[in-house]
C-alpha positions in Angstrom: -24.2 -4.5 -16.8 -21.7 -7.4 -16.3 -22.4 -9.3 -12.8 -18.8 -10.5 -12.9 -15.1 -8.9 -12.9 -12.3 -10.7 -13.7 -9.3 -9.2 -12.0 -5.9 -9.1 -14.6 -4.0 -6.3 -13.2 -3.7 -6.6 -9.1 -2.1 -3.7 -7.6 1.4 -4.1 -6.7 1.8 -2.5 -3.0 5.3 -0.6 -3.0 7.2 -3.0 -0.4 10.7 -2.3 1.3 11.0 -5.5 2.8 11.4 -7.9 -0.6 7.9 -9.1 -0.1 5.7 -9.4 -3.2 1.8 -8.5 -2.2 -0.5 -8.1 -5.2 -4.0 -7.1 -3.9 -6.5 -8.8 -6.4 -9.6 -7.1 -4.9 -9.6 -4.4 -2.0 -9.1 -0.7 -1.0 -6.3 0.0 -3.4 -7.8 -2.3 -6.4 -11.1 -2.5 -6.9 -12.3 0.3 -3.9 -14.1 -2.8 -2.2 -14.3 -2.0 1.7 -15.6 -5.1 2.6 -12.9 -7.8 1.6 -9.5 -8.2 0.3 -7.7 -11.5 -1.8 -3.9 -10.6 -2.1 -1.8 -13.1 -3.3 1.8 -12.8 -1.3 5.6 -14.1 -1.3 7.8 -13.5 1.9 11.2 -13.7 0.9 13.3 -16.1 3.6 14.2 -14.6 6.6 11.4 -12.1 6.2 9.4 -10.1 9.1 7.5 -7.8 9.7 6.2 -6.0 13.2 3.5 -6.8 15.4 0.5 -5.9 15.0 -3.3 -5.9 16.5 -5.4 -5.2 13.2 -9.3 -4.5 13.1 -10.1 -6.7 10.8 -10.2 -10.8 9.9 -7.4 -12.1 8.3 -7.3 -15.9 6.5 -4.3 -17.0 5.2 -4.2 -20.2 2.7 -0.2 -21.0 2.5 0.6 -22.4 -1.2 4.1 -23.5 -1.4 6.8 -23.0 1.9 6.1 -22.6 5.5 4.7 -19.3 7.5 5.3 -18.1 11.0 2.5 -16.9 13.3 3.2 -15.5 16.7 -0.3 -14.7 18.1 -0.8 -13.4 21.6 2.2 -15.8 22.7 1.5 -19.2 20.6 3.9 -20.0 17.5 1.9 -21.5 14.8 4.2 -22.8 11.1 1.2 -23.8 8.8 2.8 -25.6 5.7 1.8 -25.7 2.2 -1.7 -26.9 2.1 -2.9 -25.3 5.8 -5.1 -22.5 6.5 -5.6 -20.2 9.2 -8.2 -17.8 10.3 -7.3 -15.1 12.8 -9.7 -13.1 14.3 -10.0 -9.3 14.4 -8.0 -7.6 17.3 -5.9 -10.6 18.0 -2.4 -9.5 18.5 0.0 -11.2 15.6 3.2 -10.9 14.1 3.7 -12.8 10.7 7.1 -14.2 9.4 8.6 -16.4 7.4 12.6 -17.2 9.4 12.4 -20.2 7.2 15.4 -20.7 4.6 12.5 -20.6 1.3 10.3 -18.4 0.2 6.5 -18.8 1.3 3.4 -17.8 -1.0 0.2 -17.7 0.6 -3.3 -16.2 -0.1 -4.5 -13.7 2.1 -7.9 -12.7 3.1 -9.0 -9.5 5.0 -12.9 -8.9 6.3 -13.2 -5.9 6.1 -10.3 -5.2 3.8 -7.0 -4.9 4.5 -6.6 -0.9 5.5 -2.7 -0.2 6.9 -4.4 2.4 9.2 -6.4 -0.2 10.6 -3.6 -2.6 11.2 -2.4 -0.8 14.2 1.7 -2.2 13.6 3.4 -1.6 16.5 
């Protein structure tokens, strides 16, 4: 038995919105429940809704800038930042920016819509 997977084919979550989110290892991938690596671009002028999830979510920003409202505060990390958000925090994630923003995303546990409690 192999003690190592190399991932080649992320799933491709069906998106309205024009974001690209390919889940490398999670629920939908690799039926891990305990974490989830996605590798994202938010199209400019992308949003999405708030949202008070039930689970740890790191975000490593690549190239662009993000937005984070959380629980009033306005964060914009830039390429080369990282931020950890803890479980149950209230957050709404954005890019109003006038470039596209790729980032890594991290979910402990792994990302599960029906436990991101979008408002």
């Amino acid at each position: 038995m192999k003690k190592y997977f190399v991932q080649s084919a992320p799933f491709i979550v069906p998106t309205t919105d024009g974001k690209l989110i390919e889940e490398h290892h999670g629920l939908a991938t690799t039926n891990n429940p305990e974490i989830s690596i996605a590798h994202m671009i938010a199209p400019p002028k992308w949003s999405e809704p708030f949202q008070t999830p039930e689970f740890e979510e790191y975000t490593y920003i690549i190239k662009g800038k993000k937005q984070f409202s959380i629980e009033g505060d306005i964060i914009v990390l830039e390429a080369g930042q990282s931020i950890k958000i803890e479980k149950n925090t209230r957050v709404q994630y954005s890019n109003p920016f006038g470039e596209p923003c790729e980032y890594i995303a991290i979910c402990k546990p792994a990302f599960d819509f029906a436990k991101a409690h979008r408002e």
